[in-house]
C-alpha positions as CSV (number, residue, x, y, z in Angstrom):
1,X,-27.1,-45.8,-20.9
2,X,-23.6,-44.7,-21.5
3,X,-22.1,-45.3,-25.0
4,X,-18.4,-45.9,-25.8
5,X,-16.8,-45.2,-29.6
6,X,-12.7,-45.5,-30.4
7,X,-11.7,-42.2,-31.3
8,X,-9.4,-41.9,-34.3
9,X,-7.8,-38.9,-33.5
10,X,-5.7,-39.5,-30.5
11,X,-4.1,-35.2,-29.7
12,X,-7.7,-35.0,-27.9
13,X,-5.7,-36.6,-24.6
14,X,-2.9,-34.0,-25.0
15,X,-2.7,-31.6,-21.8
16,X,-4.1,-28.0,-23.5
17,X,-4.1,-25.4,-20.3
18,X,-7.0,-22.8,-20.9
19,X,-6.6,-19.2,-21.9
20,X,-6.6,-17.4,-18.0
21,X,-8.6,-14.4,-17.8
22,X,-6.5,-11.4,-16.3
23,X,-8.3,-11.6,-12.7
24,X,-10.7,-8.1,-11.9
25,X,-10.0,-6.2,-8.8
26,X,-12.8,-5.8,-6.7
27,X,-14.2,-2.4,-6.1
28,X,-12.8,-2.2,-2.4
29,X,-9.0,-3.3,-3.9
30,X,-9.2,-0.7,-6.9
31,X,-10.2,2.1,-4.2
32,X,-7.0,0.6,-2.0
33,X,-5.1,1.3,-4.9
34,X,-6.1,4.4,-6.1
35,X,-5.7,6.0,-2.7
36,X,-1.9,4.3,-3.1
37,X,-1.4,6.2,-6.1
38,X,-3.0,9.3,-4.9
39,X,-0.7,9.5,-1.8
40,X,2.4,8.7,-4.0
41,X,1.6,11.5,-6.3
42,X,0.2,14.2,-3.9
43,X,2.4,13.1,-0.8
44,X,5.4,11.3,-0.9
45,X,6.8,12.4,-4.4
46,X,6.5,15.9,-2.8
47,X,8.3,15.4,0.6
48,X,11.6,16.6,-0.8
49,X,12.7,18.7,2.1
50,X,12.0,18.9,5.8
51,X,10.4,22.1,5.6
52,X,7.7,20.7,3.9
53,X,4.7,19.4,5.5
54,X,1.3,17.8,3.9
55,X,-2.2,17.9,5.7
56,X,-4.3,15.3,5.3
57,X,-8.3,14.9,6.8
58,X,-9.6,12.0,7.5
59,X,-12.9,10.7,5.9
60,X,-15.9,9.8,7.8
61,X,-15.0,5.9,6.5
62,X,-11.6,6.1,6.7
63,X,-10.1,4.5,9.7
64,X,-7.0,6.2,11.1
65,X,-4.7,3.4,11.5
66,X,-5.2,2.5,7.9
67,X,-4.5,5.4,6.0
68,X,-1.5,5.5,8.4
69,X,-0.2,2.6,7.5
70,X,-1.0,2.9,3.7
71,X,1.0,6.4,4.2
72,X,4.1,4.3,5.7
73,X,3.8,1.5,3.8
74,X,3.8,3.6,0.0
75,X,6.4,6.0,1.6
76,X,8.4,2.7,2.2
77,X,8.5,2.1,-1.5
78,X,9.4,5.2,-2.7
79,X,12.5,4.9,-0.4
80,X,11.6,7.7,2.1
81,X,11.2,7.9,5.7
82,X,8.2,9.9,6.9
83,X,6.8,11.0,9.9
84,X,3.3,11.4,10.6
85,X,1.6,12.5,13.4
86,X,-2.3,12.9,14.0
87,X,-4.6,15.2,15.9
88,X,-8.5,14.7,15.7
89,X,-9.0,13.6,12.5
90,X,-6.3,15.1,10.6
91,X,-2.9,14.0,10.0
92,X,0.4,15.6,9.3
93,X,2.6,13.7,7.1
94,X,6.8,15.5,6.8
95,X,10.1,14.0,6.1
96,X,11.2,12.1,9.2
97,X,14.1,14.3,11.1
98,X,15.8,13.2,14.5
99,X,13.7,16.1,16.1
100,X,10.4,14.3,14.3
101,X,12.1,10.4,15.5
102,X,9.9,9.1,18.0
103,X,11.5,8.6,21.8
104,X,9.9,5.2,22.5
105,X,11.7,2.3,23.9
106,X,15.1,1.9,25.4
107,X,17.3,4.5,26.1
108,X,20.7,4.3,24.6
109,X,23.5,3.4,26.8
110,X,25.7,6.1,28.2
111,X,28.9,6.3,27.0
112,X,31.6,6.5,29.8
């Protein structure tokens, strides 16, 4: 049986939002960004010149195209434009040059 009683105190119907817990990575998210800060720090913050040139070896649970594009993407953010090219398992990450610029796509009209 349900029982009803008035309540004297009527701030029990105010609105109150909850204390929110700071939300936990997951272990596969705090890897993701520890390798981001790891390629910032060892990587990109070191590509000051062209003659410089980082080489990097795959895991055996690392997937290529990932760590590629974790490579672009952090060298994105840090405002640098790299190139990186891969043979077997190991990439070579440098500052991107016009010799390093890859020659896909359209050619450029010829100016006549």
């Amino acid at each position: 049986m349900v029982k009803i009683r008035a309540v004297s105190d009527p701030s029990v119907m105010e609105y109150r939002p909850r204390p929110v817990k700071p939300k936990q990575l997951s272990p596969r998210a705090q890897a993701r960004l520890e390798q981001d800060r790891l390629f910032r720090r060892k990587i990109v913050n070191r590509l000051t010149d062209e003659s410089k040139v980082f080489r990097l070896k795959l895991g055996p649970d690392e997937k290529a195209l990932t760590v590629r594009r974790r490579l672009q993407k952090v060298a994105e953010e840090a405002g640098k434009e790299i190139a990186v090219r891969q043979v077997d398992d190991v990439f070579y990450v440098g500052l991107m040059t016009p010799d390093r610029r890859p020659r896909r796509g359209r050619r450029p009209k010829s100016r006549s």
